[in-house]
PDB file of N, CA, C and O in Angstrom:
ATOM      1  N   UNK A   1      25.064  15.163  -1.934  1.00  0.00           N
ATOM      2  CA  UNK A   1      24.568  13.984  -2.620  1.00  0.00           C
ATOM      3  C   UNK A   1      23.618  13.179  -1.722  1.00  0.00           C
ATOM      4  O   UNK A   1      22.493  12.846  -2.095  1.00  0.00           O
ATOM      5  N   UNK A   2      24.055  12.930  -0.697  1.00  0.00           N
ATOM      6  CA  UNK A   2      23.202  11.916   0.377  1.00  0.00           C
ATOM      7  C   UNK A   2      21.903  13.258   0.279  1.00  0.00           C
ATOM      8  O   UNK A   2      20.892  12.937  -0.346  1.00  0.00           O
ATOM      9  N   UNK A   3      21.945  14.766   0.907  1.00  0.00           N
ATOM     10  CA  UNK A   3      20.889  15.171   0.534  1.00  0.00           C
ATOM     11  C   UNK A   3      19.702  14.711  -0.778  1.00  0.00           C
ATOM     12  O   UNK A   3      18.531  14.404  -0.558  1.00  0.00           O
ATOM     13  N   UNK A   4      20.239  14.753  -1.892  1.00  0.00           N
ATOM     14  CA  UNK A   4      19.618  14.545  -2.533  1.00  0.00           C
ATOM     15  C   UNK A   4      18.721  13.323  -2.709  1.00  0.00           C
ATOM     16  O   UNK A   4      17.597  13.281  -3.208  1.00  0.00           O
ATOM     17  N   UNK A   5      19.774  11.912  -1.970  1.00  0.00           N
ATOM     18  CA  UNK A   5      18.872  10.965  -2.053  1.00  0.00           C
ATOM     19  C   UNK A   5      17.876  10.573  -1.231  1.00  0.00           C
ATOM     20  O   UNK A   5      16.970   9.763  -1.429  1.00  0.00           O
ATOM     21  N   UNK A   6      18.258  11.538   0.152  1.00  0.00           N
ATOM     22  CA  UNK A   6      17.000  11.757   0.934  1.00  0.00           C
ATOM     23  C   UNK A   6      15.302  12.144   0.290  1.00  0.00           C
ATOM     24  O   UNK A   6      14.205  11.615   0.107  1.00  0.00           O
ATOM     25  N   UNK A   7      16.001  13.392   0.133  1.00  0.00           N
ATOM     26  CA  UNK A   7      14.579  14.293  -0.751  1.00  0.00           C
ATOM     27  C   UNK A   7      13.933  13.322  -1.473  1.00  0.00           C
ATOM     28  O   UNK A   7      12.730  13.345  -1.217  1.00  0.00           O
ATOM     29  N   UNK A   8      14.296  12.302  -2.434  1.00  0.00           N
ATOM     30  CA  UNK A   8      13.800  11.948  -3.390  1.00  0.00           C
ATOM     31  C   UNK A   8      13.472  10.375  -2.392  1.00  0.00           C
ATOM     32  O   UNK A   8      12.614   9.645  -2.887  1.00  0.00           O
ATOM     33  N   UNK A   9      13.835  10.105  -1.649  1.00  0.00           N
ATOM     34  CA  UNK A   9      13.355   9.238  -1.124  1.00  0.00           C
ATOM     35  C   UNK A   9      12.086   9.172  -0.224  1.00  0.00           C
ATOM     36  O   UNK A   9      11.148   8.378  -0.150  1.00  0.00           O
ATOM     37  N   UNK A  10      12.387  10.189   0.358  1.00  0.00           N
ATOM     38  CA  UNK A  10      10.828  11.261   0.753  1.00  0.00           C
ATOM     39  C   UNK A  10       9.753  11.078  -0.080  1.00  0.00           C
ATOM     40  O   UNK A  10       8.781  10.327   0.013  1.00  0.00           O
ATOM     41  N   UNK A  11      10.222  12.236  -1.273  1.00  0.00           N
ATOM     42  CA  UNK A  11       9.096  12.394  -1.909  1.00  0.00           C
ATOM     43  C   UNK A  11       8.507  10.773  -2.743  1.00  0.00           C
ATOM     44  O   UNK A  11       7.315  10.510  -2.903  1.00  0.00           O
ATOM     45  N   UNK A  12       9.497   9.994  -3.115  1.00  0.00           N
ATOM     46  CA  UNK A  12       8.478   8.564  -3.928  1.00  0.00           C
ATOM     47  C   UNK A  12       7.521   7.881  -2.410  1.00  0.00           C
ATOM     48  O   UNK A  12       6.344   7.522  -2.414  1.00  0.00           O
ATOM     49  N   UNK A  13       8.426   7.874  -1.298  1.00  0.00           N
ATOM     50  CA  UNK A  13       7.452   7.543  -0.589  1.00  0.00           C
ATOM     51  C   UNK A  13       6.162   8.102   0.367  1.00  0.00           C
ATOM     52  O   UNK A  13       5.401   7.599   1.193  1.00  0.00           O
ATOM     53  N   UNK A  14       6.372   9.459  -0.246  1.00  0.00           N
ATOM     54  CA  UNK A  14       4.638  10.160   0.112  1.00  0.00           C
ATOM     55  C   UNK A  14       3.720   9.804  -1.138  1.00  0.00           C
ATOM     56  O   UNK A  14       2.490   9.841  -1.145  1.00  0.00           O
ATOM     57  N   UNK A  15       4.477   9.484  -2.095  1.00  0.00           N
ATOM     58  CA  UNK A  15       3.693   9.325  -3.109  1.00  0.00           C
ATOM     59  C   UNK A  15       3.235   7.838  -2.901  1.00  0.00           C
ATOM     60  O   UNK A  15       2.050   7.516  -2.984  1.00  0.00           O
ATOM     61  N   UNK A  16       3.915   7.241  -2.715  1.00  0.00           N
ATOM     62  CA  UNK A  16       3.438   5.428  -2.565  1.00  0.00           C
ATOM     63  C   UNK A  16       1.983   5.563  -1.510  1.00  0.00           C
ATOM     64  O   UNK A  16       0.927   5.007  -1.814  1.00  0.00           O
ATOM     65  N   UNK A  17       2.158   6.416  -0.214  1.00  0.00           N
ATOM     66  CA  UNK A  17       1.657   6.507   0.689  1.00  0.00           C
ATOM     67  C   UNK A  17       0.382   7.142  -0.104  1.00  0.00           C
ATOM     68  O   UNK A  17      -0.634   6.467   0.063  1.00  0.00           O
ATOM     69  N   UNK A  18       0.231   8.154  -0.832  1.00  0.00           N
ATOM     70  CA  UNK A  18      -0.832   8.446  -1.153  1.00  0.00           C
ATOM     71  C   UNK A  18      -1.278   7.446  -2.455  1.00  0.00           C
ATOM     72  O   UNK A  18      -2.493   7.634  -2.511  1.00  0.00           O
ATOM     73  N   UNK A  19      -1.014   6.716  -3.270  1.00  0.00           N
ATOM     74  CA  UNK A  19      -1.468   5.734  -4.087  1.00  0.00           C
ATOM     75  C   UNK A  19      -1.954   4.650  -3.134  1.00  0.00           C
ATOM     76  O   UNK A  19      -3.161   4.621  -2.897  1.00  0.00           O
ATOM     77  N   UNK A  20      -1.627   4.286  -2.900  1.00  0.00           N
ATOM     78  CA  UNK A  20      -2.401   3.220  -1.597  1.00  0.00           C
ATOM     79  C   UNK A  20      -3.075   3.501  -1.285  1.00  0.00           C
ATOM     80  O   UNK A  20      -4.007   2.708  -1.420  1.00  0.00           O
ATOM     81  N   UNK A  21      -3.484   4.998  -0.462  1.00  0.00           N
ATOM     82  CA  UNK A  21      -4.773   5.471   0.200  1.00  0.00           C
ATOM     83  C   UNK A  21      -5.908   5.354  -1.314  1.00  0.00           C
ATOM     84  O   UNK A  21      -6.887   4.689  -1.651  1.00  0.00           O
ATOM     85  N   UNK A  22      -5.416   5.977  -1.640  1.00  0.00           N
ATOM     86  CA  UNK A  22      -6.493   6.100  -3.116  1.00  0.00           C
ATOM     87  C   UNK A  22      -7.024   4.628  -3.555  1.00  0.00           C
ATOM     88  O   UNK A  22      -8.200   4.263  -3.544  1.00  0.00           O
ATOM     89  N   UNK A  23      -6.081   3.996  -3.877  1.00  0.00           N
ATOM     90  CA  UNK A  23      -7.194   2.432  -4.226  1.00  0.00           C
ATOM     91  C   UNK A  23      -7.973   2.025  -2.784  1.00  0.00           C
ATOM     92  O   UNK A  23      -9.145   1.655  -2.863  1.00  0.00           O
ATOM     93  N   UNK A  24      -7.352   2.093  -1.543  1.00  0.00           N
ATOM     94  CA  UNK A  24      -8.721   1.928  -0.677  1.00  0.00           C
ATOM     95  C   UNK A  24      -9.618   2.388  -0.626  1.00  0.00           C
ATOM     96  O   UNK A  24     -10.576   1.856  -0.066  1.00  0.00           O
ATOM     97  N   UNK A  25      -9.688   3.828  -1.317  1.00  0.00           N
ATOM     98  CA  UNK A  25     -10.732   4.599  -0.799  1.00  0.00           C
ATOM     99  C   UNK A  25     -11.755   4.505  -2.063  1.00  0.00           C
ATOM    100  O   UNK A  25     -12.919   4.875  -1.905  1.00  0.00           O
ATOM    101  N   UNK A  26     -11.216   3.903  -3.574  1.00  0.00           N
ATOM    102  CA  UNK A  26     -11.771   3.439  -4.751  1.00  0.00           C
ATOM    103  C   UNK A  26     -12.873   2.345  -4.285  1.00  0.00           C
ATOM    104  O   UNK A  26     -13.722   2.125  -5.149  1.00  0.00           O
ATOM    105  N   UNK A  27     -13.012   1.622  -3.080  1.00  0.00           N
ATOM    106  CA  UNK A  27     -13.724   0.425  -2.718  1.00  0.00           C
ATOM    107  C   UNK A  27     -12.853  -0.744  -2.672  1.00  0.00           C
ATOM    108  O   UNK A  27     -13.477  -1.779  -2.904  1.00  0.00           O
ATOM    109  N   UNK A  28     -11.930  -0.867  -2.506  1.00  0.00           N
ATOM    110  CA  UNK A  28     -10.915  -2.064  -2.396  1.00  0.00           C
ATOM    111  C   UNK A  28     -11.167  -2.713  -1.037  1.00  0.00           C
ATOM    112  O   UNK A  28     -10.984  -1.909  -0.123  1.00  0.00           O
ATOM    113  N   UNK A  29     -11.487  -3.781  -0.685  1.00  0.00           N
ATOM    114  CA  UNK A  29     -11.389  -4.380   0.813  1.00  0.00           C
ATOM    115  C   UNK A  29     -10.267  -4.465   1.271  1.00  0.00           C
ATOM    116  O   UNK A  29      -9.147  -4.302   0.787  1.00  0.00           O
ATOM    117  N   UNK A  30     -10.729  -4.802   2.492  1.00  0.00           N
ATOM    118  CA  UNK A  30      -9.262  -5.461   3.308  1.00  0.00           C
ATOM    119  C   UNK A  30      -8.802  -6.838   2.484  1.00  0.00           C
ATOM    120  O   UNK A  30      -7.623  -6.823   2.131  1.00  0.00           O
ATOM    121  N   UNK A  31      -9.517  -7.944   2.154  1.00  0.00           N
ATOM    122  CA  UNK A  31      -9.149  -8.911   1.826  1.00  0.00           C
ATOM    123  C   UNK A  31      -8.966  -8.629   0.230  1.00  0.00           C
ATOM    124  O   UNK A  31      -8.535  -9.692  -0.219  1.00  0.00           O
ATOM    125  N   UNK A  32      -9.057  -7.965  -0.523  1.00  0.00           N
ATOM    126  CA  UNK A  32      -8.953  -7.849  -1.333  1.00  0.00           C
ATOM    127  C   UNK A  32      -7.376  -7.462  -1.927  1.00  0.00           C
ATOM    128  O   UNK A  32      -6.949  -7.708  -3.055  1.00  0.00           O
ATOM    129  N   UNK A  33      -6.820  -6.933  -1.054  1.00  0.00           N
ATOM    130  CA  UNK A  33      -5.490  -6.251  -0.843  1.00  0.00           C
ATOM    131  C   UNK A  33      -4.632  -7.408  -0.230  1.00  0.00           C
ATOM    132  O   UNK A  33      -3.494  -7.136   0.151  1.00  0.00           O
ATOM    133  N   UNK A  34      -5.010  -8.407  -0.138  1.00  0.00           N
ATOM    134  CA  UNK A  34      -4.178 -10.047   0.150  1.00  0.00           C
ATOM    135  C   UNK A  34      -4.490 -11.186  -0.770  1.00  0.00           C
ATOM    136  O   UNK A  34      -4.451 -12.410  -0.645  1.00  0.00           O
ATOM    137  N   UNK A  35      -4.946 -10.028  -2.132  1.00  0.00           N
ATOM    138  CA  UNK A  35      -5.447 -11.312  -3.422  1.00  0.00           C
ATOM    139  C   UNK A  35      -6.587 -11.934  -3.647  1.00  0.00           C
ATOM    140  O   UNK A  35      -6.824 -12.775  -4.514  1.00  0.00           O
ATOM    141  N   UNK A  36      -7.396 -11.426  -2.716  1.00  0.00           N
ATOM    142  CA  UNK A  36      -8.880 -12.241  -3.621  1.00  0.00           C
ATOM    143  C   UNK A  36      -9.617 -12.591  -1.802  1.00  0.00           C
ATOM    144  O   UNK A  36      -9.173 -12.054  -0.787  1.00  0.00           O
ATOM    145  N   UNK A  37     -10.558 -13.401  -1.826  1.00  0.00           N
ATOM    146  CA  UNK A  37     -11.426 -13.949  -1.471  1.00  0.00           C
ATOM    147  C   UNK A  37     -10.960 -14.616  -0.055  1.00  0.00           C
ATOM    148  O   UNK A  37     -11.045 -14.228   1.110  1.00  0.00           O
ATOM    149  N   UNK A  38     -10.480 -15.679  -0.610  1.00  0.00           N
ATOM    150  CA  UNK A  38     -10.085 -16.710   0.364  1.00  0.00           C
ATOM    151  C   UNK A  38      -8.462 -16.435   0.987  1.00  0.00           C
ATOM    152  O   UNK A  38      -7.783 -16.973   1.861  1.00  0.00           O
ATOM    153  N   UNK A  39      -8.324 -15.660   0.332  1.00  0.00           N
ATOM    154  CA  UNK A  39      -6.383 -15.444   0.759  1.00  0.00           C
ATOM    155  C   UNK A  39      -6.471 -14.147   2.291  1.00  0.00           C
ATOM    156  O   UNK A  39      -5.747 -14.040   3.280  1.00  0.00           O
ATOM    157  N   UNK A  40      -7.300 -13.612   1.986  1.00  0.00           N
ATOM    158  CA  UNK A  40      -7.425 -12.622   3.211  1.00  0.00           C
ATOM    159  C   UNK A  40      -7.788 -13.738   4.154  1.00  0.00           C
ATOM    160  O   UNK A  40      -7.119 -13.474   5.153  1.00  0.00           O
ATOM    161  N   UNK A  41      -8.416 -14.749   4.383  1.00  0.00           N
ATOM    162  CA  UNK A  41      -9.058 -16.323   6.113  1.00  0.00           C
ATOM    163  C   UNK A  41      -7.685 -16.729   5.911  1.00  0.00           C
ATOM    164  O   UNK A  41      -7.116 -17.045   6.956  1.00  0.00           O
ATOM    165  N   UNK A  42      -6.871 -16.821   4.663  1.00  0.00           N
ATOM    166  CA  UNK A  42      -5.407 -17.901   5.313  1.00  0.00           C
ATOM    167  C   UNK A  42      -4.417 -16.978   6.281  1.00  0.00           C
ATOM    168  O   UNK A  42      -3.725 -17.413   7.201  1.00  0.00           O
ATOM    169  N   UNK A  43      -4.515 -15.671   5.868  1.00  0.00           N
ATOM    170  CA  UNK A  43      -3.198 -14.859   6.193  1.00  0.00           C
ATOM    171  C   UNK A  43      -3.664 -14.647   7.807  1.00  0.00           C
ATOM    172  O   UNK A  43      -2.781 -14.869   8.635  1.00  0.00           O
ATOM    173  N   UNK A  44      -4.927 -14.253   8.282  1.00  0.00           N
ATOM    174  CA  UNK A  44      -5.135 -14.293   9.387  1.00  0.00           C
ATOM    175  C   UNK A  44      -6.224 -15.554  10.023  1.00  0.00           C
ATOM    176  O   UNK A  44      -7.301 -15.440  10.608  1.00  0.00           O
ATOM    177  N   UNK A  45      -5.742 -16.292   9.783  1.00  0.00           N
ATOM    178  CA  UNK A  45      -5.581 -17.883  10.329  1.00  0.00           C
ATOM    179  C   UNK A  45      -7.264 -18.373  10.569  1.00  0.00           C
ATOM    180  O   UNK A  45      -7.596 -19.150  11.464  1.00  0.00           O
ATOM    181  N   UNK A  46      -8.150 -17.801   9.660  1.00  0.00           N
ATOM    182  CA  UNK A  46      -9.692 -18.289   9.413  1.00  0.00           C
ATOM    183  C   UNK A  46      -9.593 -19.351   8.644  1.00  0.00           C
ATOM    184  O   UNK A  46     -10.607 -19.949   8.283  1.00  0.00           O
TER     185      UNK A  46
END
């Protein structure tokens, strides 16, 4: 049983890992991925 919830824990998170890559690579910014515009200068203290 614990096998099993390994495997499947694996596999959703190669999948998360590859959905993420994909919207960056769609043209998504860095700041864009912290909500917009101005939210990417608050989070790193601009």
């Amino acid at each position: 049983m614990i096998t099993l919830i390994l495997v499947v824990h694996i596999i959703v998170s190669i999948c998360l890992i590859l959905i993420v890559l994909l919207q960056v690579g769609k043209g998504a910014s860095l700041s864009g991925l912290f909500g917009g515009g101005g939210g990417g200068e608050a989070i790193f203290g601009g």
